[in-house]
C-alpha positions as CSV (number, residue, x, y, z in Angstrom):
1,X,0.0,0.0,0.0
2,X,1.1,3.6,-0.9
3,X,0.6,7.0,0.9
4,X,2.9,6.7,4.0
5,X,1.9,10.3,6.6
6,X,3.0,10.5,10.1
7,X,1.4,8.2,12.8
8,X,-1.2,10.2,15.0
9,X,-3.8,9.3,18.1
10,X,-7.2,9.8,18.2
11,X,-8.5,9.4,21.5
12,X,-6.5,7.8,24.9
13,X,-5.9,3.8,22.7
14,X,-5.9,4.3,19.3
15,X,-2.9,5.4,17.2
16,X,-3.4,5.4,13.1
17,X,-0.7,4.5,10.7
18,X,0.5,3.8,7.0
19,X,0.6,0.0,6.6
20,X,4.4,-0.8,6.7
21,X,5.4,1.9,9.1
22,X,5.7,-0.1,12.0
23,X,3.8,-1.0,15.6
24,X,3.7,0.9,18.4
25,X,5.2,-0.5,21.5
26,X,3.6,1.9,23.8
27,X,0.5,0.1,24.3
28,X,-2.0,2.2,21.7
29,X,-3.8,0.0,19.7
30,X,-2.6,0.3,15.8
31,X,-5.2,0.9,12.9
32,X,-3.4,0.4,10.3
33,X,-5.1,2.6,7.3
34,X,-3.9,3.1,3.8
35,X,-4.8,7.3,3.0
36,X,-6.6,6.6,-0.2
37,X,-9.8,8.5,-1.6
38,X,-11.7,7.8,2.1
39,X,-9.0,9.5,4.3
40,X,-7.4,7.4,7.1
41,X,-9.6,8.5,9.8
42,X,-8.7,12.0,10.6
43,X,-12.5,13.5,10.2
44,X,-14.3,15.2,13.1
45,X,-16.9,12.6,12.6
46,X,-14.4,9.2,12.7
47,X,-12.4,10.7,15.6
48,X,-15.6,11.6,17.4
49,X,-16.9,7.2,16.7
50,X,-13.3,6.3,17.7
51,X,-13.4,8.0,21.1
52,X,-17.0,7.0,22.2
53,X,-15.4,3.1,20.8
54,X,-13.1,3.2,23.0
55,X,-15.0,3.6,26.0
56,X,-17.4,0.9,25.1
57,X,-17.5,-2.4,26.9
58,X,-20.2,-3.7,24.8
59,X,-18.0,-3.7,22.1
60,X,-15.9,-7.4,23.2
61,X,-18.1,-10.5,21.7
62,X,-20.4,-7.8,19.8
63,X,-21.7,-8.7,16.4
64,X,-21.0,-5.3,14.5
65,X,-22.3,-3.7,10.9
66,X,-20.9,-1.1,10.1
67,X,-23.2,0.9,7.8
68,X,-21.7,3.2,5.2
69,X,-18.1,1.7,5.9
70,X,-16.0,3.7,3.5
71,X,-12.1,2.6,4.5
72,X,-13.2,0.4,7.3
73,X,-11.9,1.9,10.1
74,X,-14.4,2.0,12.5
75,X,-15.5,-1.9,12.1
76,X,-11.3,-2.5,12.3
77,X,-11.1,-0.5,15.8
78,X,-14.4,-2.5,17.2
79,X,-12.7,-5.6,15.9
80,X,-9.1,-4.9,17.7
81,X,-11.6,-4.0,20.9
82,X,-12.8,-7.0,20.9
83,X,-15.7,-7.6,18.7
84,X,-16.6,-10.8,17.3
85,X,-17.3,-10.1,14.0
86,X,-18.2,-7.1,11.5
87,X,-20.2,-6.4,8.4
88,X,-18.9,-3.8,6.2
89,X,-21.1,-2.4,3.7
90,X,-21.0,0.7,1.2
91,X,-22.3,1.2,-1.9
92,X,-19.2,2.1,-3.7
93,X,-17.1,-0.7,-4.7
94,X,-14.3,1.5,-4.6
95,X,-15.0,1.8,-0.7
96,X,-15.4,-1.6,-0.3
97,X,-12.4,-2.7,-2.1
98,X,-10.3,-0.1,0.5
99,X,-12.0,-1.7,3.8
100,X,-11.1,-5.1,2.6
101,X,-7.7,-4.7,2.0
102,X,-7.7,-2.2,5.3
103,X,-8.9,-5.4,7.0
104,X,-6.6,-7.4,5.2
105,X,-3.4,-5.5,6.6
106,X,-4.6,-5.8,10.1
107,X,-5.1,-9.0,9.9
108,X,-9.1,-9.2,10.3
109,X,-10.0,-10.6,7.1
110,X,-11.5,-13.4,9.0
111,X,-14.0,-11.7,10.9
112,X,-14.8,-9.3,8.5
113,X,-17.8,-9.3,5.8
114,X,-17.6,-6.6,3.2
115,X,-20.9,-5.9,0.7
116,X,-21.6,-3.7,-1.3
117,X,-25.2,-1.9,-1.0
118,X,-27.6,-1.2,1.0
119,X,-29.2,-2.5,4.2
120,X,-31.9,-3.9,2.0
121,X,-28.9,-6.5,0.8
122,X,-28.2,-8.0,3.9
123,X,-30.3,-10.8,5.7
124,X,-32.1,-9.7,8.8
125,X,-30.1,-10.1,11.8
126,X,-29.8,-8.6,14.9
127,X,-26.2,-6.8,15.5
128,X,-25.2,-5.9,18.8
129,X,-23.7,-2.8,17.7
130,X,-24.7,-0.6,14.8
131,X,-21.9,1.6,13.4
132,X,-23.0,4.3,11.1
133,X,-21.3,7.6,10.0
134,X,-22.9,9.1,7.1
135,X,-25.2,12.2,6.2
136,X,-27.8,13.0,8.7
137,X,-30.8,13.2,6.2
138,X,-29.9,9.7,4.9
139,X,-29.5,8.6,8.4
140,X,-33.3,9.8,8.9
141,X,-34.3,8.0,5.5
142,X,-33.1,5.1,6.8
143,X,-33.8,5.1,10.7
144,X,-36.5,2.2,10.6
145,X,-34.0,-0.1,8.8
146,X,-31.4,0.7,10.9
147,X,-32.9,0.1,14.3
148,X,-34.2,-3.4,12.9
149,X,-31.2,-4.6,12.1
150,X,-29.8,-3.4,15.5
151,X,-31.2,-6.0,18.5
152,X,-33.0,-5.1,21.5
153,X,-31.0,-3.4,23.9
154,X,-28.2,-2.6,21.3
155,X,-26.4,0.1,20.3
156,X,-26.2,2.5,17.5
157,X,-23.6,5.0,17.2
158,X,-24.3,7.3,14.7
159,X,-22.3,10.4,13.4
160,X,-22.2,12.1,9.7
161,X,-25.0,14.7,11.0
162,X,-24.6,18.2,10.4
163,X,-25.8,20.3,13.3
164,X,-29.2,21.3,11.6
165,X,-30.3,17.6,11.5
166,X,-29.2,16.9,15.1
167,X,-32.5,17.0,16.3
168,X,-34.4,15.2,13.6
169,X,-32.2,12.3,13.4
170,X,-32.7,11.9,17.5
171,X,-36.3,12.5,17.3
172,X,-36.7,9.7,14.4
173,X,-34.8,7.6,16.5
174,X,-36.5,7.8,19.8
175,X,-39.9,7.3,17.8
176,X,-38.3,4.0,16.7
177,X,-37.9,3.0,20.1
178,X,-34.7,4.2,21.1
179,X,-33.0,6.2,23.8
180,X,-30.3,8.5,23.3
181,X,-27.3,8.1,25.1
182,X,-24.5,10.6,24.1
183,X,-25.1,13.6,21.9
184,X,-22.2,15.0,21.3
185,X,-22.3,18.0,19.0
186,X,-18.5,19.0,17.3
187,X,-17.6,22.0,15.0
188,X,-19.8,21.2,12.0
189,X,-21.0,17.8,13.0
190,X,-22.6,16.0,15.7
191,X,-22.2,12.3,17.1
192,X,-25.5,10.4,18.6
193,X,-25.2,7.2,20.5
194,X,-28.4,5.4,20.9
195,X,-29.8,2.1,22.5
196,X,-32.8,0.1,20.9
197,X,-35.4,-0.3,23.2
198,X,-36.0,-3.9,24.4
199,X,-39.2,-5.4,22.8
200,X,-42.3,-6.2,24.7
201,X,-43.9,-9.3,25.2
């Protein structure tokens, strides 16, 4: 892989750098990110995911999509937390072709599904963790889709949402059934981490 920059944190555990540049030996967990046409992780938005990651427990043994997974590197960092397993999807093939060989270098290609799409191309499951970071009026398109495929009592971190969605996007979610956790509103973006309301009986 090409495009070598500088290694640089995001968050307290998380260090990104160029495949090939080495590990770290200070204890910071390595995503190792090729900077192609989808960045290496250095948006407001992907820092902002990383950080609230990072301080999730749910995240070991979780069954994760990641919705809208451009390079990859927020199913990788879920993975290297401890996640079971991941589902990348994207509708570019160009994106997808970046998270598989993103995954590939960090040595996850076994836990790691890549599709290109939509949601509507996946099998109903139900993930423990929902992962998507991607324009708040397609996140409020797609909000009944996305809490489906997320179980009762998961999570859903979303991020991608310009300020003046904000409140839609939680509004559309809470009608779904869910209950904010975390809003966390950054310079043009904002960050919403959500739990799906456990089904009655």
């Amino acid at each position: 892989m090409e495009n070598t920059y500088q290694p640089f944190e995001i968050g307290i555990r998380f260090r990104v750098r160029s495949p090939g540049s080495g590990r770290s030996a200070d204890g910071h967990i390595d995503l190792l990110m090729d900077r192609g046409a989808f960045g290496s992780g250095e948006h407001e938005t992907t820092a902002s995911c990383l950080e609230i990651l990072e301080g999730l427990p749910q995240v070991r043994g979780a069954r994760v999509l990641d919705l809208g997974s451009g390079t990859g590197i927020l199913a990788i960092a879920a993975l290297k937390l401890g996640a079971a397993r991941a589902v990348c999807v994207d509708t570019s093939p160009k994106a997808v072709a970046a998270a598989k060989a993103n995954c590939a270098v960090n040595g996850l290609e076994k836990k790691a599904e890549h599709v290109t799409g939509t949601l509507a191309d996946l099998p109903p499951r139900g993930f423990d963790l929902v992962l998507a970071n991607i324009y708040g009026d397609i996140l409020l398109d797609i909000a009944p889709g996305v809490v489906r495929y997320c179980r009762a009592g998961g999570l859903m971190l979303l991020s991608g949402i310009l300020w003046e969605y904000n409140f839609d996007v939680r509004r559309a979610y809470e009608r779904a059934g869910c209950e904010v956790i975390r809003n966390c509103m950054l310079e043009e973006f904002s960050t919403v981490l959500l739990r799906r309301g456990r089904v009655k009986p």
